[in-house]
C-alpha positions as CSV (number, residue, x, y, z in Angstrom):
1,X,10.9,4.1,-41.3
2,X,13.8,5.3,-39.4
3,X,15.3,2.7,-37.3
4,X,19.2,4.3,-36.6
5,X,19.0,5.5,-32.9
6,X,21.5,7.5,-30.9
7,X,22.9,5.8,-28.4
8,X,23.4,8.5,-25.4
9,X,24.7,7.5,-21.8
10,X,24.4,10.1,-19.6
11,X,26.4,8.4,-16.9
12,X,25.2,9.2,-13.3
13,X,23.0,12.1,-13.6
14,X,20.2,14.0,-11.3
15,X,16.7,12.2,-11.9
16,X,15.2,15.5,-12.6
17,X,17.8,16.7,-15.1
18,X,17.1,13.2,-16.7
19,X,13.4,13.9,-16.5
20,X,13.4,17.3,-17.7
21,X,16.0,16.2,-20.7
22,X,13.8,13.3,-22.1
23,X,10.8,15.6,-21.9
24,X,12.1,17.9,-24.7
25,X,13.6,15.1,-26.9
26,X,9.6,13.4,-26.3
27,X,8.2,16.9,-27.0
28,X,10.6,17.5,-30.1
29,X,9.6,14.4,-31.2
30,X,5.7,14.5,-31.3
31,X,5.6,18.2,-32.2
32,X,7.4,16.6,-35.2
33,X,5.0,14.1,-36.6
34,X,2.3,16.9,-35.8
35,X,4.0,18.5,-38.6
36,X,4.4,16.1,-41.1
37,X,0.8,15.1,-40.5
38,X,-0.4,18.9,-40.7
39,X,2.1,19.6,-43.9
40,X,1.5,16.0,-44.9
41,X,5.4,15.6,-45.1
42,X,7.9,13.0,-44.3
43,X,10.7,14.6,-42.8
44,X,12.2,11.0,-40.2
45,X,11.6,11.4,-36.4
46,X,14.5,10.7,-34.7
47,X,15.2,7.8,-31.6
48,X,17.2,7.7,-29.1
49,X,18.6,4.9,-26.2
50,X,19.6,6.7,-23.3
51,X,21.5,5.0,-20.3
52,X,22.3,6.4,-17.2
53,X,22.3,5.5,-12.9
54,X,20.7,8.3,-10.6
55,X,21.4,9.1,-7.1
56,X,18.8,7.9,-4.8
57,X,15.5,8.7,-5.7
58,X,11.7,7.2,-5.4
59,X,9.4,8.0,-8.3
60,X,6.0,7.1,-8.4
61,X,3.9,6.5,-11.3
62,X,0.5,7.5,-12.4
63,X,-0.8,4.5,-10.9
64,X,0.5,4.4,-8.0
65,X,0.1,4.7,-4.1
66,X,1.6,7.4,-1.6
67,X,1.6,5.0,1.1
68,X,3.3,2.5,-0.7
69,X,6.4,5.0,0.3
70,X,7.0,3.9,3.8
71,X,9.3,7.1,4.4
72,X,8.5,10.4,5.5
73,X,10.0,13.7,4.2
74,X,12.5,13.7,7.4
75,X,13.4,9.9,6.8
76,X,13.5,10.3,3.3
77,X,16.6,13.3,3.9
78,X,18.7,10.8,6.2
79,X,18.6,8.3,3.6
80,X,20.0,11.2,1.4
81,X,16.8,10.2,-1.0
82,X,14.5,12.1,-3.1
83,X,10.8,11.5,-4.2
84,X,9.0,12.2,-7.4
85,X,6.0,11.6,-8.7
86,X,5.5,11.1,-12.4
87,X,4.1,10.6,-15.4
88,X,4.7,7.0,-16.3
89,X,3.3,3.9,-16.0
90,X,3.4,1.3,-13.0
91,X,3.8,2.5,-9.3
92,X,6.7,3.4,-7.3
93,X,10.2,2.1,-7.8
94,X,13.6,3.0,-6.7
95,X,16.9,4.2,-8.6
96,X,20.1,4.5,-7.3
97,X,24.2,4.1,-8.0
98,X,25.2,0.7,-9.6
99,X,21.4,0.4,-11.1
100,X,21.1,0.5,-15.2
101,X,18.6,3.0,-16.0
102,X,17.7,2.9,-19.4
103,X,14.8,5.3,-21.0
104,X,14.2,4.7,-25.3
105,X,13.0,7.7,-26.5
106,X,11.4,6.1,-30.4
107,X,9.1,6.5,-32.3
108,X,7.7,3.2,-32.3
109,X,6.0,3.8,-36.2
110,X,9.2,3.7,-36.8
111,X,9.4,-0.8,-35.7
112,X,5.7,-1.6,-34.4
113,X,3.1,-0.1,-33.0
114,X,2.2,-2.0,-29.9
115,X,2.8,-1.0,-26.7
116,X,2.4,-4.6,-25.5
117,X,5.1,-5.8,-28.0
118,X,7.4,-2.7,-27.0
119,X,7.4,-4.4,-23.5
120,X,7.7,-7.7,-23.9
121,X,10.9,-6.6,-26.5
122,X,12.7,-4.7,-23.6
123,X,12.4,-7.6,-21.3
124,X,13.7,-9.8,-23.8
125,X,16.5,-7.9,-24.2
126,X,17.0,-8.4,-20.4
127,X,16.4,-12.0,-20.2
128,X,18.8,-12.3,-22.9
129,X,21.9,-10.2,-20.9
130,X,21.4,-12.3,-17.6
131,X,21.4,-15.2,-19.9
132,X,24.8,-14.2,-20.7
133,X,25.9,-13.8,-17.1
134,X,24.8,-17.3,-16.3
135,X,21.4,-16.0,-14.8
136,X,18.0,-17.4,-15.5
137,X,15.0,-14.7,-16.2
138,X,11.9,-14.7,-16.9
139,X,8.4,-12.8,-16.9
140,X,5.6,-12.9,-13.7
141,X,2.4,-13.2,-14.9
142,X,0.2,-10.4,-14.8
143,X,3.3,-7.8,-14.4
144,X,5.9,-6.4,-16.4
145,X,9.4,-6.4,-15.8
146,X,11.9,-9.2,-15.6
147,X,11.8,-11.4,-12.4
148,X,14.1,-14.7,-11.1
149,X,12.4,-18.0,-10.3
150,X,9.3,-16.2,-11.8
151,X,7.8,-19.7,-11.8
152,X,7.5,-20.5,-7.5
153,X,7.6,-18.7,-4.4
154,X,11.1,-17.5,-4.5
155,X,10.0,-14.9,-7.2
156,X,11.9,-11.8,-7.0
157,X,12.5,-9.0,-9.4
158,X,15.6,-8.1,-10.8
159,X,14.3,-5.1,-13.5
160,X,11.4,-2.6,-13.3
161,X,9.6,-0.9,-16.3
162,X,7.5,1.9,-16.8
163,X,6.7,3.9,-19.8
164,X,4.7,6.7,-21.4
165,X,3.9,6.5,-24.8
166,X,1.9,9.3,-27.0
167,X,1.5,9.2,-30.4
168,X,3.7,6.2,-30.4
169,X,6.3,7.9,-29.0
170,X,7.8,6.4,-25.9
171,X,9.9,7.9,-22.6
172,X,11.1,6.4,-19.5
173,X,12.2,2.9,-19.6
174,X,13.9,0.4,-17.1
175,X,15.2,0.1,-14.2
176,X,18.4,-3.5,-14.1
177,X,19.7,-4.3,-10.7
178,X,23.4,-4.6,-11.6
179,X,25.4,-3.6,-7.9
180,X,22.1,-2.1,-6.4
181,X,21.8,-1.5,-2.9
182,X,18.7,-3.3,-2.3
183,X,18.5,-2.0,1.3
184,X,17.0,1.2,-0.3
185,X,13.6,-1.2,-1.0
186,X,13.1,-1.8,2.4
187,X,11.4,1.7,2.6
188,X,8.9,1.1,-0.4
189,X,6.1,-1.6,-1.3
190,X,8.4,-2.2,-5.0
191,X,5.9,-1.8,-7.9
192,X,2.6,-1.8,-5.5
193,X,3.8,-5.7,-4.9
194,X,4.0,-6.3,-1.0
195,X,4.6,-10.3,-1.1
196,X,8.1,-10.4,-3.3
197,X,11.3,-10.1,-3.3
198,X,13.8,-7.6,-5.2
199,X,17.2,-8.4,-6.6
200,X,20.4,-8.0,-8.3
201,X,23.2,-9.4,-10.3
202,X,25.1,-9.0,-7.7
203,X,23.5,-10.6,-4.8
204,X,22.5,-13.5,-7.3
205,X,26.3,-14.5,-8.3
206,X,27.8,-12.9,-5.5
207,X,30.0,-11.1,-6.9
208,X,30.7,-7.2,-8.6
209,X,29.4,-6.8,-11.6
210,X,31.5,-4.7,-14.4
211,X,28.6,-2.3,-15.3
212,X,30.1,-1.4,-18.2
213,X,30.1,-5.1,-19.6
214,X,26.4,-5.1,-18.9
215,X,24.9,-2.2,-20.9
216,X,27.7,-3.3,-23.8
217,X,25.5,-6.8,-24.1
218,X,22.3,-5.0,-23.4
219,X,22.8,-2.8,-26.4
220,X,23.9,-5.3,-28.2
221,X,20.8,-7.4,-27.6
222,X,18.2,-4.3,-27.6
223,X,19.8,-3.9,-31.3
224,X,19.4,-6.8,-32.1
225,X,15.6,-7.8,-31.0
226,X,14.3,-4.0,-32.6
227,X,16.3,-4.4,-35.4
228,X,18.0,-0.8,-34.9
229,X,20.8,0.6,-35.9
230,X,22.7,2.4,-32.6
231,X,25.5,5.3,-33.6
């Protein structure tokens, strides 16, 4: 097993450049352990942890609704937004400047292969940096992602996910409210979920959060909970 991963932050970059530049490391990837099981050799697969913010965009997974975009093409242009749909999981979400996108690109026979697990390890890694911060997390049952007062009424979600995974190979990722604008999910139903509420560090300890302070304890504690080694 290979467990070093490159550690990659891309800073604030188009979402299509992003999505075109994790296809071809995913494609890389699998066309690799095609090989070694079609040569029956061992040559490692590589991994990767990519951060990065976008400019304003919707995407909307496989799974997801068009209406749940309450925006059309003309309203979508004032709000200087963009729309994609995609190939991941979940249903549509929002990115934007002072959010934490982060998209793991590993082969997962390279830790465990469980999709389930994969999940449950990023939001970990979550909980555990708002623990850090002072912030309570925790998990909604029946969705993914990482929510605050998960356990009443006042549920509201503070991280997205939504992955692909073929041949144990993962893309896409996560979506942290650090210093979001959360106006920008007024104009969506957030994950297909039209009775909660979305937020951020910053609206929760009112104050602006050193983004770079963030993904340092983030790595740290994705490192830490997958047992990988980040260069």
């Amino acid at each position: 097993m290979n467990k070093k991963v490159e550690f990659i932050d891309w800073g604030l970059t188009d979402y299509q450049e992003a999505w075109r530049k994790q296809e071809e490391i995913f494609d890389q990837t699998v066309a690799l352990k095609i090989q070694n099981r079609t040569n029956n050799t061992q040559l490692k697969t590589p991994n990767y942890l990519i951060f990065c913010e976008h400019p304003h965009v919707y995407t909307l997974g496989k799974s997801g609704k068009p209406e749940n975009l309450l925006l059309d093409d003309a309203a979508l242009l004032a709000k200087g937004a963009t729309y994609h749909k995609i190939n991941r999981g979940g249903d549509i979400t929002y990115h934007g400047p002072g959010q934490l996108v982060g998209y793991p690109i590993l082969d997962l026979d390279n830790f465990f292969t469980d999709i389930h697990l994969y999940l449950r390890t990023l939001e970990e890694a979550v909980i555990y940096t708002l623990a850090d911060f002072g912030i309570i997390g925790g998990r909604y049952p029946g969705f993914t992602g990482v929510w605050i007062d998960a356990d009443n009424e006042r549920a509201r979600k503070i991280c997205a996910m939504g992955v692909r995974c073929s041949r144990w190979v993962t893309m896409h990722g996560f979506a942290f409210n650090v210093n979001t604008d959360l106006d920008y999910f007024k104009n969506i139903v957030p994950c297909g979920i039209d009775d909660k509420d979305v937020t951020s560090m910053q609206r929760e300890l009112d104050y602006v959060i050193d983004m770079e302070d963030v993904k340092e304890r983030l790595k740290y504690h994705i490192s830490t909970l997958f047992n990988m080694e980040l260069f």
